[in-house]
C-alpha positions as CSV (number, residue, x, y, z in Angstrom):
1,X,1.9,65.5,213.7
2,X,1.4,64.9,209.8
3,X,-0.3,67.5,208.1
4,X,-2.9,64.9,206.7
5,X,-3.4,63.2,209.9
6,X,-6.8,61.9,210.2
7,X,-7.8,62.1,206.8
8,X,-8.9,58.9,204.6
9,X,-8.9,58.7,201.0
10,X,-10.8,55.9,199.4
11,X,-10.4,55.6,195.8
12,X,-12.2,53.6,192.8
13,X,-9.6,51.7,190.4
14,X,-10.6,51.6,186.9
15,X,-11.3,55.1,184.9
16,X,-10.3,56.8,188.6
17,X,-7.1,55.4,190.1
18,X,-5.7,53.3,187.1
19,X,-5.3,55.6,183.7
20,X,-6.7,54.0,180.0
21,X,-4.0,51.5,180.0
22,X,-4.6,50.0,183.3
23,X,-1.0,51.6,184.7
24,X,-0.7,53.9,187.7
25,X,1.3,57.5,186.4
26,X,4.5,57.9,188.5
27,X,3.0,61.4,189.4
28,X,0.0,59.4,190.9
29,X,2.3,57.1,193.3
30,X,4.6,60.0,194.2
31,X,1.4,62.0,195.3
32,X,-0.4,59.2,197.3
33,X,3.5,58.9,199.2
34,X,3.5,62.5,200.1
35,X,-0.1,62.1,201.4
36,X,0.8,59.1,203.4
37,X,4.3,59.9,204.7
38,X,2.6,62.7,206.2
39,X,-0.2,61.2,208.1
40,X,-3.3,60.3,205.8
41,X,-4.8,56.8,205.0
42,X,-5.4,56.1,201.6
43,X,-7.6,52.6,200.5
44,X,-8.6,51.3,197.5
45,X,-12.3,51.0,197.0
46,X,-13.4,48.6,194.1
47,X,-15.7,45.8,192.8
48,X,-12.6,43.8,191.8
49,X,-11.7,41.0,194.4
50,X,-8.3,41.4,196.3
51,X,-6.7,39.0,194.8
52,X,-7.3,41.3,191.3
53,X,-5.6,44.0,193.3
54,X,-2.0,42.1,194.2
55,X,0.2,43.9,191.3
56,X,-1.0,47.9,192.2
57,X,-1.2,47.1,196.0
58,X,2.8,46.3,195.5
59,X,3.2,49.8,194.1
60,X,0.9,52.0,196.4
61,X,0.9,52.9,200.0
62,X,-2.5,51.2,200.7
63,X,-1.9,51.8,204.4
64,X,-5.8,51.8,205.0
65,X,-8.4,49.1,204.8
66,X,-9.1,47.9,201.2
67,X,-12.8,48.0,200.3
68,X,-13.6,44.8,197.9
69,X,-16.4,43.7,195.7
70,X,-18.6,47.0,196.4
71,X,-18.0,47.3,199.9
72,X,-18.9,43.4,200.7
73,X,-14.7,42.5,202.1
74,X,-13.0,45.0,204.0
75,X,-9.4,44.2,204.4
76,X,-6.9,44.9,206.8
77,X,-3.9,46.2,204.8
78,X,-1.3,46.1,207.3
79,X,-2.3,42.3,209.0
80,X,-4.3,41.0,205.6
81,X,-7.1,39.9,208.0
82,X,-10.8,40.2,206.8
83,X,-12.5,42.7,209.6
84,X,-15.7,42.8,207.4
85,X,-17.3,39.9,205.1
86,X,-21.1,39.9,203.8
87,X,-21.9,37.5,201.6
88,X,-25.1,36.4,199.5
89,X,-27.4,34.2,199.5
90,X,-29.7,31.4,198.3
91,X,-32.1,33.6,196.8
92,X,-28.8,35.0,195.1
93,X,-28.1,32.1,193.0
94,X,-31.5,30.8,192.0
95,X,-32.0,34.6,190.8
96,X,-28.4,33.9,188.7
97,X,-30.0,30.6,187.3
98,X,-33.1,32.7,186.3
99,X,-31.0,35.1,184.7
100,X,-28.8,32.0,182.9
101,X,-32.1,30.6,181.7
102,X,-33.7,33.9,180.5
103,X,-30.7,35.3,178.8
104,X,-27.9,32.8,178.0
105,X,-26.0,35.0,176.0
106,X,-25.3,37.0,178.8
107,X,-22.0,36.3,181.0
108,X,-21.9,35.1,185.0
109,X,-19.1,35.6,186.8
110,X,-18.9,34.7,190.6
111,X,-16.9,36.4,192.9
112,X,-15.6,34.7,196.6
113,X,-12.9,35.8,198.9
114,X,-9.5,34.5,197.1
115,X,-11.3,33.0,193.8
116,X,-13.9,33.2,190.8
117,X,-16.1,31.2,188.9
118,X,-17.4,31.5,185.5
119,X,-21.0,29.7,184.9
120,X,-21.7,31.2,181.6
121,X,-19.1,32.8,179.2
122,X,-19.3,35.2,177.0
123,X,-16.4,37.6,175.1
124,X,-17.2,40.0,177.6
125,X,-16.9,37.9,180.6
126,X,-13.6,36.3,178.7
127,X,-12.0,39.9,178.3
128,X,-13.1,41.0,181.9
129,X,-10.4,38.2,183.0
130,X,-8.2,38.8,180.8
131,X,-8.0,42.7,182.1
132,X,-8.6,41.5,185.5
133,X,-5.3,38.8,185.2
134,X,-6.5,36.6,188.0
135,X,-7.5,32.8,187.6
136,X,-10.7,31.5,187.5
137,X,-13.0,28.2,187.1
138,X,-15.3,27.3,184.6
139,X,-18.0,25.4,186.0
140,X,-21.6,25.1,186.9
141,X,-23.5,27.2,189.9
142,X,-24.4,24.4,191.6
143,X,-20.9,23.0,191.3
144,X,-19.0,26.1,193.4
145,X,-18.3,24.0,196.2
146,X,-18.8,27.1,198.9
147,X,-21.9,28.4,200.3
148,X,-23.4,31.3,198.6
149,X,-23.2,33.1,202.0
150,X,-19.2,33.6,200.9
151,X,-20.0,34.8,197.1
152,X,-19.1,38.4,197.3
153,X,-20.7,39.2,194.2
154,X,-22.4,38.3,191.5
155,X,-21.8,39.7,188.0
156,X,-23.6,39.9,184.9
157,X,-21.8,41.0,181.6
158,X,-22.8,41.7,177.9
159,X,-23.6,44.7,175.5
160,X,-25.1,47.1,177.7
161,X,-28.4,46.7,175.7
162,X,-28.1,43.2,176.8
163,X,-27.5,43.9,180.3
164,X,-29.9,46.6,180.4
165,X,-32.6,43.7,180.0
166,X,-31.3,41.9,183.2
167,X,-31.3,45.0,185.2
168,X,-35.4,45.0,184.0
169,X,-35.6,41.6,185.2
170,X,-34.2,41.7,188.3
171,X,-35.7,45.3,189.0
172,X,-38.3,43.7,191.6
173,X,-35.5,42.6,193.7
174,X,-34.0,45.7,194.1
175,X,-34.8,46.4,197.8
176,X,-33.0,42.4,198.6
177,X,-30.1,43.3,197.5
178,X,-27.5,46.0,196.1
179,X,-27.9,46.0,192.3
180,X,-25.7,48.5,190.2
181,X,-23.9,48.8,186.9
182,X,-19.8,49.4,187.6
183,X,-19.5,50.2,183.6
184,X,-22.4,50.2,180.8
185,X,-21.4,46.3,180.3
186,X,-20.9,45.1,184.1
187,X,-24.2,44.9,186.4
188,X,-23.5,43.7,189.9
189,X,-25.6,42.0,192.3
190,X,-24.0,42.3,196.2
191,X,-25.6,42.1,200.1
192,X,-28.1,44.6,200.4
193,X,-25.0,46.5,202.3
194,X,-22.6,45.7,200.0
195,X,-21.9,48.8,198.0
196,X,-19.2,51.3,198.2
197,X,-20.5,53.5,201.0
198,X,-21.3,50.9,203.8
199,X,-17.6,49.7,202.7
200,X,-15.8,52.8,203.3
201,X,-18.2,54.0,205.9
202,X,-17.2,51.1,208.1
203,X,-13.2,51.6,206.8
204,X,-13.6,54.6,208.3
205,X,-15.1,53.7,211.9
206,X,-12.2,50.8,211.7
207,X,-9.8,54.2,211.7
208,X,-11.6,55.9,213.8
209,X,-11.8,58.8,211.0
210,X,-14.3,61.7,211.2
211,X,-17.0,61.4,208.6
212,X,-15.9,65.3,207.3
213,X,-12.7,63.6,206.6
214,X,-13.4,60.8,204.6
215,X,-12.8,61.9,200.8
216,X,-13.7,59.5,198.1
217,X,-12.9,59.2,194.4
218,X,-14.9,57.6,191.5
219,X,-16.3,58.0,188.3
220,X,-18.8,55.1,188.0
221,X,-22.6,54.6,189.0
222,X,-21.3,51.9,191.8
223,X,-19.4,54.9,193.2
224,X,-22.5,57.1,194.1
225,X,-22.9,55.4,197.3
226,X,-19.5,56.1,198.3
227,X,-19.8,60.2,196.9
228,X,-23.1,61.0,198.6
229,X,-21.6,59.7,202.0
230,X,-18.2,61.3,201.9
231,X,-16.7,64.5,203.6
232,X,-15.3,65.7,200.5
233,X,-16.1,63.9,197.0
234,X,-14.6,63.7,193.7
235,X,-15.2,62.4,190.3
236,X,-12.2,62.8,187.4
237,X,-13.4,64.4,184.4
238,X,-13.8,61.3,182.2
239,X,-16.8,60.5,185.1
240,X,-20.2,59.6,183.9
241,X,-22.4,62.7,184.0
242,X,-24.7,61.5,186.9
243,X,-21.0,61.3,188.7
244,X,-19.9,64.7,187.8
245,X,-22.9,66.5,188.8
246,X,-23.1,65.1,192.5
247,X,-19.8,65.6,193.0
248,X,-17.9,68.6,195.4
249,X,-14.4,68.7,193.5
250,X,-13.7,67.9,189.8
251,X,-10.1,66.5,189.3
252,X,-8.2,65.9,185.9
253,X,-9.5,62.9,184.4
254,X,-7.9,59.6,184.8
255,X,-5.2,59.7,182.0
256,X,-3.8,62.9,183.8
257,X,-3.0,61.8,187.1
258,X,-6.6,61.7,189.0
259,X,-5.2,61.3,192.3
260,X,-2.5,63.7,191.6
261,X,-5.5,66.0,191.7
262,X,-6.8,65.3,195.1
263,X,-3.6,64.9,196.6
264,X,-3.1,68.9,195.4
265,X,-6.7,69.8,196.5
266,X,-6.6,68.3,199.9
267,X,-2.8,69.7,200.0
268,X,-4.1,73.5,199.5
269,X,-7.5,73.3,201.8
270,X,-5.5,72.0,205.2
């Protein structure tokens, strides 16, 4: 018997998991061992694709199943077998052309399984890929070759003044799908259950985890979902206010060793 056994941590990447220069502190990694060595699950929870996760999963003991693109891909860790996929659709797409049309200064990025498309660049758009590292393809919406039941997620990037406006555009559609901001310049469109607390919900059920034992991490607006539903929830101090005040434990921000934080919480209370 471990003394974390049947308790799940689902964490957010960037300003949570992964400090100001996108590295994970040694402290962090030697934490998440001792939790895992001695019976807990820990996942990452994220709007990046898997495929953006490949160098920090080779470092971490991701020994639960990974939460992708908001909650829309689960992913078995251990057997790296999709257990959960919901895609978008038609209605999607035509609403990303309206956006293109409307507002062609702001960036489209499309987000699959193992790949993404770029249909309308802009420097935010270019420096999101250059932070996320992972190759992509330039090319029309109509030209992504795979139904838009398999895009994951759609994102729109700019200023956030800029992106504020597409928000106001797309406010009516609000109860067809999950539409949330993952930083001031990154507005998401995923399934209508594709946000972070369906993901780790049904993570959890996979494990067979009581809900009062799911803990979840995250300092963004697109980790709400994910707070609200969990056992025990923290935000690092760097989180956005809205963050902060919802959640039950406030760990050192995300240049000090975040995880480090709930590791030594969870490590005093059980």
């Amino acid at each position: 018997m471990g003394k974390f056994d049947g308790i799940f941590i689902a964490s957010d990447m960037d300003g949570t998991l992964l400090n100001d220069e996108r590295t994970i502190g040694a402290e962090t990694i030697e934490a998440l061992e001792y939790f895992t060595d001695n019976g807990g699950y820990f996942s990452l929870a994220t709007g990046r694709t898997r495929p953006g996760t490949a160098a920090y999963r080779r470092i971490l003991p991701c020994n639960g199943p990974g939460v992708y693109l908001n909650g829309a891909i689960i992913c078995d860790e251990t057997t790296e077998q999709v257990v959960y996929m919901e895609g978008l659709d038609d209605r999607a797409k035509e609403l990303a052309r309206k956006v293109m049309q409307r507002f062609p200064h702001i960036g489209i990025e499309v987000f699959l399984l193992d790949h993404s498309y770029v249909c309308n660049m802009c420097e935010i758009t270019r420096q999101h890929f250059v932070n996320l590292d992972i190759p992509y393809t330039v090319c029309e919406l109509d030209d992504i070759a795979e139904p838009t039941d398999e895009w994951g997620k759609i994102n729109f990037t700019g200023e956030h003044e800029q992106v504020e406006e597409v928000r106001q555009f797309l406010k009516d559609w609000e109860d067809c799908f999950n539409l949330t901001f993952s930083t001031p310049i990154y507005y998401e469109m995923t399934c209508k259950g594709g946000h972070k607390g369906d993901g780790v919900r049904r993570a959890a059920e996979y494990l067979g985890i009581k809900p009062e034992l799911v803990c979840c991490v995250g300092d963004s607006n697109n980790d709400i979902p994910m707070l609200t539903s969990a056992g025990i929830s923290f935000a690092p101090a760097n989180a956005r206010k809205e963050v902060l005040e919802l959640a039950d434990v406030i760990v050192p921000d995300n240049n000090h060793d975040t995880l480090k934080g709930v590791v030594k919480y969870l490590d005093s209370k059980f």
